[in-house]
C-alpha positions in Angstrom: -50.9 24.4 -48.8 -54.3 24.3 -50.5 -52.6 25.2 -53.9 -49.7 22.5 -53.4 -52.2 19.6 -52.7 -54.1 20.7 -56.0 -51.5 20.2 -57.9 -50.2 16.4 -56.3 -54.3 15.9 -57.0 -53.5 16.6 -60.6 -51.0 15.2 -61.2 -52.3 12.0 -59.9 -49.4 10.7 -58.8 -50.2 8.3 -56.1 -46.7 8.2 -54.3 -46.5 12.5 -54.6 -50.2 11.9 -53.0 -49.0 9.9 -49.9 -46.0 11.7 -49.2 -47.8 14.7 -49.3 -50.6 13.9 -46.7 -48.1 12.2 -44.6 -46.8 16.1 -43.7 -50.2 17.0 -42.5 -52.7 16.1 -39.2 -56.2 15.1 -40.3 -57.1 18.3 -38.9 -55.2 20.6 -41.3 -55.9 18.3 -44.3 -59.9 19.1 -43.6 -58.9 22.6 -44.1 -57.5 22.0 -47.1 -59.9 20.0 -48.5 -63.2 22.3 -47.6 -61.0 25.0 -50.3 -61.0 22.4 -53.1 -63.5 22.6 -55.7 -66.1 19.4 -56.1 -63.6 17.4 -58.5 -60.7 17.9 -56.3 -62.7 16.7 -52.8 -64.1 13.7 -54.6 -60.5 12.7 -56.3 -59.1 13.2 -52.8 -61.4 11.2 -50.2 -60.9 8.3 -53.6 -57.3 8.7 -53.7 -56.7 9.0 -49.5 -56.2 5.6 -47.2 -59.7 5.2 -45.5 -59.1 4.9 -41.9 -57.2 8.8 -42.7 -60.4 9.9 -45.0 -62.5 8.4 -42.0 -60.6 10.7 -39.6 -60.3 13.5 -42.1 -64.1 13.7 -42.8 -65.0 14.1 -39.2 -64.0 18.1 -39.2 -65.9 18.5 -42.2 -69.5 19.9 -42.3 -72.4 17.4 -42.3 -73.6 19.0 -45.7 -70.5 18.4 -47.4 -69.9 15.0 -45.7 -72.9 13.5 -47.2 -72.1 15.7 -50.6 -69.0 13.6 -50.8 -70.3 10.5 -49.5 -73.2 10.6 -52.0 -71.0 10.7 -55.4 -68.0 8.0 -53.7 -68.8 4.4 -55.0 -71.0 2.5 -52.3 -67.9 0.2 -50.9 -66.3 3.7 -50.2 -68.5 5.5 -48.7 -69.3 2.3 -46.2 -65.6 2.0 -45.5 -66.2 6.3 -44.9 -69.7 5.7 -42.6 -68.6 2.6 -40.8 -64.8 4.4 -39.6 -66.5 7.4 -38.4 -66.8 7.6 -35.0 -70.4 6.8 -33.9 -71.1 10.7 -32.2 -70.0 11.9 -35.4 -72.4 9.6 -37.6 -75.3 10.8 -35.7 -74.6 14.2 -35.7 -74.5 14.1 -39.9 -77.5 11.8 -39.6 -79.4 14.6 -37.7 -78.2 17.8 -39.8 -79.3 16.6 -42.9 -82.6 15.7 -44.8 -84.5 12.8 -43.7 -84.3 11.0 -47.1 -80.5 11.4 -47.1 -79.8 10.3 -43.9 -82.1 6.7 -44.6 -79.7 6.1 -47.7 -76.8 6.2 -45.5 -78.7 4.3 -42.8 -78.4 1.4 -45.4 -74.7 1.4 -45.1 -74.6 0.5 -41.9 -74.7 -2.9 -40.0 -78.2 -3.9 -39.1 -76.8 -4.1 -34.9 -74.6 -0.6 -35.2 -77.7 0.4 -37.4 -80.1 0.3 -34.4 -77.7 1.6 -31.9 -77.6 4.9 -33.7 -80.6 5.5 -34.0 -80.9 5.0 -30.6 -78.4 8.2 -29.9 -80.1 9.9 -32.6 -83.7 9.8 -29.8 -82.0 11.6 -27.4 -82.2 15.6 -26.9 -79.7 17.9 -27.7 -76.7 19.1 -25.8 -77.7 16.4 -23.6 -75.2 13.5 -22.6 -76.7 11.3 -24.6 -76.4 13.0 -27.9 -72.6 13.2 -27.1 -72.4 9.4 -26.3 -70.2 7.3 -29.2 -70.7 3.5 -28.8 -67.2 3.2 -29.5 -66.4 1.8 -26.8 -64.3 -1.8 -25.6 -66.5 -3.8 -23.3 -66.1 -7.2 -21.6 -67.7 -9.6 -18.9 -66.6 -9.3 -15.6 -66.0 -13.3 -16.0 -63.3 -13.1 -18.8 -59.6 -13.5 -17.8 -56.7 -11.0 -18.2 -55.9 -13.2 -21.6 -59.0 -13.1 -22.7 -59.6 -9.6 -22.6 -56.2 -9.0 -24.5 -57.3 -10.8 -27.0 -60.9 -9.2 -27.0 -58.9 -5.8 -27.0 -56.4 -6.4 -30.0 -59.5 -7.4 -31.7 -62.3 -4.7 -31.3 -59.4 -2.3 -30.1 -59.0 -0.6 -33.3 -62.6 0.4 -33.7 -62.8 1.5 -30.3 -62.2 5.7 -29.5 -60.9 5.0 -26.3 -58.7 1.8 -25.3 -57.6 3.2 -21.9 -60.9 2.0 -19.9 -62.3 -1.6 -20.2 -66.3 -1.4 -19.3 -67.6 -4.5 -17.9 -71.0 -4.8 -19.0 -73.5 -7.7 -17.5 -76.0 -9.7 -20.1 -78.5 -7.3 -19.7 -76.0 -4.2 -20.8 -76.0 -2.9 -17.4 -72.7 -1.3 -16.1 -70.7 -3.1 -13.5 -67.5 -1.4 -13.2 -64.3 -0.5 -15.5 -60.8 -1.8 -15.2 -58.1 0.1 -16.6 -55.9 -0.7 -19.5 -52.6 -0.5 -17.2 -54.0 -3.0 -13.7 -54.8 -5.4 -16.9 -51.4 -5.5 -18.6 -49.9 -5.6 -14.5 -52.0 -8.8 -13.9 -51.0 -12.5 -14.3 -53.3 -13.4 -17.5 -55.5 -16.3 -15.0 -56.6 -13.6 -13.3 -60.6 -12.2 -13.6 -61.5 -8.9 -14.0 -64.5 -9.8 -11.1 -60.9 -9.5 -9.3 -59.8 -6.7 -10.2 -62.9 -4.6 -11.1 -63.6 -0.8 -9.4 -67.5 -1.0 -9.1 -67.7 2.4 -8.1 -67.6 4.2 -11.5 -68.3 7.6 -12.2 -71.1 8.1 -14.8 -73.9 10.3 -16.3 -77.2 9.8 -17.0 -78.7 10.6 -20.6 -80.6 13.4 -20.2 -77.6 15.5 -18.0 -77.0 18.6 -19.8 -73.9 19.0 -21.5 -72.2 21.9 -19.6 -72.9 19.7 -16.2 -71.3 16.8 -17.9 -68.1 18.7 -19.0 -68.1 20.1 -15.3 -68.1 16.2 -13.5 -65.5 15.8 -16.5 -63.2 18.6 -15.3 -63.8 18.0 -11.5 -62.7 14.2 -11.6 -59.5 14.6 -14.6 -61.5 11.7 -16.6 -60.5 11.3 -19.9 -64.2 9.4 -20.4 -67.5 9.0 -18.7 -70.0 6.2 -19.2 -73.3 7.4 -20.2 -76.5 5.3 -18.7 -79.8 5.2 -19.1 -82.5 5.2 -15.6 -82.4 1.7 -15.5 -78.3 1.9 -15.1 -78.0 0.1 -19.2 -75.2 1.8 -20.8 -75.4 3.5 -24.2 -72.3 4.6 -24.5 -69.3 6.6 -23.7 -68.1 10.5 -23.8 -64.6 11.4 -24.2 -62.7 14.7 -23.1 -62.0 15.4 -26.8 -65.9 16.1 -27.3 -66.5 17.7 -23.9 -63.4 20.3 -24.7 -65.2 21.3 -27.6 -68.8 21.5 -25.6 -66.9 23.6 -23.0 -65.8 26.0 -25.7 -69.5 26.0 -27.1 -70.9 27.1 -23.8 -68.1 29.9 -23.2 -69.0 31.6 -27.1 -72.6 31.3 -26.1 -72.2 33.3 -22.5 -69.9 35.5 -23.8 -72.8 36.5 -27.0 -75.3 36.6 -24.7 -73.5 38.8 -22.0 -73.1 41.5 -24.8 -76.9 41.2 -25.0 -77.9 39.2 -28.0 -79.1 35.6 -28.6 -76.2 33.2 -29.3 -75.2 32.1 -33.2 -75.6 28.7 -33.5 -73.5 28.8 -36.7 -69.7 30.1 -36.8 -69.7 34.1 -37.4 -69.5 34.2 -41.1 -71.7 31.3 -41.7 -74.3 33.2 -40.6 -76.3 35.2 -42.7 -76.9 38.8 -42.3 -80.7 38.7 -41.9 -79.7 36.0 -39.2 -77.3 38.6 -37.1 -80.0 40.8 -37.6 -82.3 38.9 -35.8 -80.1 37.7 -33.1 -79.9 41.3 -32.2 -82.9 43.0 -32.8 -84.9 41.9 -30.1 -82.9 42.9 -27.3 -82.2 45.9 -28.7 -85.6 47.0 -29.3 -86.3 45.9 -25.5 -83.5 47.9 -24.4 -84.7 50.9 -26.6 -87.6 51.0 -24.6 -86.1 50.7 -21.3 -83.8 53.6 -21.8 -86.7 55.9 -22.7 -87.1 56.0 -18.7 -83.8 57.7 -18.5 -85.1 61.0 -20.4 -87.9 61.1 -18.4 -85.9 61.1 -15.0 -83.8 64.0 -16.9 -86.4 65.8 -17.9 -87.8 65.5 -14.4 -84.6 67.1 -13.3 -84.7 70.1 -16.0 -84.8 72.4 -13.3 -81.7 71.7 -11.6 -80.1 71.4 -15.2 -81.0 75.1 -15.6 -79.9 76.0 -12.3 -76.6 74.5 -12.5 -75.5 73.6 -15.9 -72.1 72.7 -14.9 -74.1 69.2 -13.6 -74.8 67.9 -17.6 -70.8 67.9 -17.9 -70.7 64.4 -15.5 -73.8 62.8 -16.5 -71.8 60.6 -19.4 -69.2 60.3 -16.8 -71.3 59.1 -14.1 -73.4 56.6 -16.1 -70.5 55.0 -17.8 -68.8 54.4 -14.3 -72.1 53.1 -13.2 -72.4 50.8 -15.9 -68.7 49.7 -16.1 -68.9 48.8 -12.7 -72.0 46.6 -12.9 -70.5 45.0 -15.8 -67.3 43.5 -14.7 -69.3 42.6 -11.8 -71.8 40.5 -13.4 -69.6 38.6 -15.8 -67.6 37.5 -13.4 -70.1 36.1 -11.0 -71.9 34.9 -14.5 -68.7 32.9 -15.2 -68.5 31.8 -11.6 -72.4 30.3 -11.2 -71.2 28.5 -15.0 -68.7 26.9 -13.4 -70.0 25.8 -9.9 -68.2 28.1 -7.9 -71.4 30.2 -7.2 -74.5 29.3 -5.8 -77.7 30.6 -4.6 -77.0 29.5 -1.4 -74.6 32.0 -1.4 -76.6 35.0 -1.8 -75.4 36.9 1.3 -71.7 35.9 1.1 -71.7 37.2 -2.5 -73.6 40.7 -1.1 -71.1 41.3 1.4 -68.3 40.6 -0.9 -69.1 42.8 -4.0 -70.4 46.0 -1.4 -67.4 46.3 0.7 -65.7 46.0 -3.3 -68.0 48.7 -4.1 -66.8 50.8 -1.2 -63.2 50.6 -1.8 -64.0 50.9 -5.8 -66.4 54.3 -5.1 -63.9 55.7 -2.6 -61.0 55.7 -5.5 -63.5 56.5 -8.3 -65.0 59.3 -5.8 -61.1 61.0 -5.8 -60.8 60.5 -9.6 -63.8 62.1 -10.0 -62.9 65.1 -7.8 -59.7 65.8 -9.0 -61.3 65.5 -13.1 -64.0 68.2 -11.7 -61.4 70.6 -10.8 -59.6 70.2 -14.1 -62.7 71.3 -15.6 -63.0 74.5 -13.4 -66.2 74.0 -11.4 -65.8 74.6 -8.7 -65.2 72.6 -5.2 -69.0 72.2 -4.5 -70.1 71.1 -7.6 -66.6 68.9 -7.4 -67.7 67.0 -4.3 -71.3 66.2 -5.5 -69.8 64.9 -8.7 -67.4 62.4 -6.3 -69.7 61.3 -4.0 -72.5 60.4 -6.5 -69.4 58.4 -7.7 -69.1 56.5 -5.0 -73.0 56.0 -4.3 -73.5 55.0 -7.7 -70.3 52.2 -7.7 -71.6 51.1 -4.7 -75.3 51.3 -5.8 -74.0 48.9 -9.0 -72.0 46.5 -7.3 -75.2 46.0 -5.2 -77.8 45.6 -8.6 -75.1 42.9 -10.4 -74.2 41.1 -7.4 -78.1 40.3 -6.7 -79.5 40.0 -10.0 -77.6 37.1 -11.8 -78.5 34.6 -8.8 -81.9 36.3 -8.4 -82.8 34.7 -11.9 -80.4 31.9 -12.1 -83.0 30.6 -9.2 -85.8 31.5 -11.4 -84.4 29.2 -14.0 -83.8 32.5 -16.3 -80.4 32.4 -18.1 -78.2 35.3 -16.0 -76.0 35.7 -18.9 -78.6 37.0 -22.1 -80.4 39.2 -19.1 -78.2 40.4 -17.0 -75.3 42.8 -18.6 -77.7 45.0 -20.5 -80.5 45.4 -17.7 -77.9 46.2 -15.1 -76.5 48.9 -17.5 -80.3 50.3 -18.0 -81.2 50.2 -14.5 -77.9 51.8 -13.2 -78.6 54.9 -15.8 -81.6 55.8 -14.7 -81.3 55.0 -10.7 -77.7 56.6 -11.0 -79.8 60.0 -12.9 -81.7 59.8 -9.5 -78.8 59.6 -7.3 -76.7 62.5 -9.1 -79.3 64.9 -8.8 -80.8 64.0 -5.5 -77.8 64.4 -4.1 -77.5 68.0 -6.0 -80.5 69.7 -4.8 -79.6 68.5 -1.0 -75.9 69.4 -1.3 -76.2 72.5 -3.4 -79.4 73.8 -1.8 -81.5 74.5 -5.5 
């Protein structure tokens, strides 16, 4: 596809142009158009209708964004800046230098001018970095035809035209009407009349994971952002919070594996940067497994007394592990979502144990029936499987506790708990294996 449009670029054909682009979402013409060289991005974004360049430069980095943007001619690159969707104009504003982002300040008007910069205050992945002032709003005052009109004016602009906000003179939030009881109403009716005063919203320092949840919970398609004095900034749409959602599911899933999220996409990431993403964990968990050896070589003797007992340690420790992992991820996953709590300490105790038991009692037969295989013997056999089914159970116990244990500390579950619970369970499952040993087989 990226071959085909290089050649309708060349051959500068305007009517090949259209008919091309006209195959194609914005989405999968930004695709296209990060593989051009320099020549062919600029002829493009010159050559494309502006309200589709405005949508197609969204998907694009901020650094080329600006890179095209900076060699367009100035009544371009307004048309570019000014269709943009106001979330997306702040996040290019942030992500590149200073100096840049006043030169493109410029192209804005003076009143939009100040209400991004007011977005561009606010912390990240909160809801107020998310917010887009794209929005239609209206006075609680204005009649049904009124507000058509207002809508068929500003509508265009606006990046969602399914909720009318009714704002007050001092930019406060009153309520929202929808788009459908408007067209249902006779066109002398108010919206003071028809008005739902009980709105949903967000304030603007809410984290963005617990806005997608109030997003998900209520099936909004957006949610007014305010400010502590109930003034609205702005709105967030389900379009951003789907790709916030995904965000937050890379980053738990990276830091369940035991490493510090990438901020960037995988290969946009440098080596050096992978390598310290990784490093420190490993190093810390380096150091924590050297408490394993000495718990074996604590146990040499019983090694030397019965060798046979080395043949399950892998075995045992892997089991031990396993367990603790699926555990913790999915009660990682479940405190993400809401469906876990502190409060629920015990009731999540009672459920993973009595899993434990029923998981230990079917690894415990495995177990024995792999240790006959292997020819040694029926006492060694039933240590083996019942250090099993201590150690599943010992597991289940250590992953169910832990993730809440530092979620209420305010310690991030995911980036601490899958590797720890794998470290711990090696050397307290060591313990297990050959306490139970020297009891069972008398050494």
């Amino acid at each position: 596809m990226t071959e085909e449009l290089k050649n309708v670029l060349a051959e500068f054909d305007q009517l090949s142009f259209h008919e091309f682009i006209e195959k194609y979402q914005p989405y999968d013409l930004a695709e296209m158009v990060t593989n051009l060289n320099y020549e062919d991005q600029i002829a493009f974004f010159e050559t494309a209708p502006q309200d589709l360049g405005a949508e197609i430069i969204e998907f694009l980095e901020p650094e080329l964004q600006y890179r095209i943007m900076d060699h367009l001619a100035d009544d371009s690159t307004i048309t570019l800046l000014n269709d943009m969707s106001s979330d997306k104009v702040v996040d290019l504003l942030l992500a590149i230098h200073p100096h840049q982002a006043k030169i493109l300040m410029e192209f804005l008007p003076e009143d939009y001018r100040e209400k991004i910069k007011t977005l561009m205050t606010y912390e990240a992945n909160t809801a107020g970095s998310l917010a887009t002032v794209d929005y239609i709003g209206a006075r609680k005052s204005w009649t049904i035809d009124f507000t058509l009109q207002h809508i068929r004016k500003v509508g265009h602009d606006a990046e969602l035209v399914s909720y009318i906000y009714v704002i007050d003179t001092h930019g406060k939030l009153v309520g929202v009407v929808s788009l459908k009881d408007i067209i249902l109403q006779k066109p002398t009716t108010t919206l003071e009349e028809i008005i739902k005063e009980d709105v949903i919203s967000v304030s603007v320092e809410m984290h963005q994971e617990e806005v997608a949840d109030i997003l998900t919970k209520y099936d909004l398609v957006a949610i007014p952002v305010l400010t502590k004095d109930h003034r609205m900034i702005g709105i967030i749409t389900v379009d951003d919070l789907i790709d916030v959602i995904h965000e937050e599911a890379t980053e738990d899933i990276q830091k369940l594996g035991g490493s510090q999220p990438l901020v960037e996409p995988y290969f946009k990431n440098s080596v050096w940067s992978v390598f310290r993403k990784r490093i420190g964990w490993l190093l810390i968990l380096f150091v924590a497994e050297a408490y394993t050896g000495n718990v074996l070589r604590h146990y040499e003797d019983t090694l030397e007394e019965v060798i046979a007992l080395a043949f399950f340690v892998p075995l045992l420790l892997g089991t031990g592990g396993n367990t603790g992992t699926q555990t913790v991820t999915t009660l990682v996953r479940a405190m993400a979502v809401g469906e876990v709590q502190f409060k629920d300490f015990f009731r999540v105790m009672r459920k993973e144990i009595t899993t434990g038991v029923f998981l230990g009692l079917a690894m415990g037969i495995v177990t024995l029936i792999r240790a006959q295989i292997l020819g040694v013997g029926f006492d060694i056999g039933t240590v083996v499987a019942i250090t099993a089914i201590f150690i599943v159970i010992w597991a289940s116990f250590v992953a169910a506790i832990l993730p809440l244990i530092l979620h209420k500390l305010k310690v991030d579950p995911a980036v601490v708990s899958g590797p720890f619970i794998t470290t711990f369970v090696d050397g307290t499952g060591l313990i297990i294996y050959f306490t139970l040993a020297r009891v069972m087989l008398n050494l």
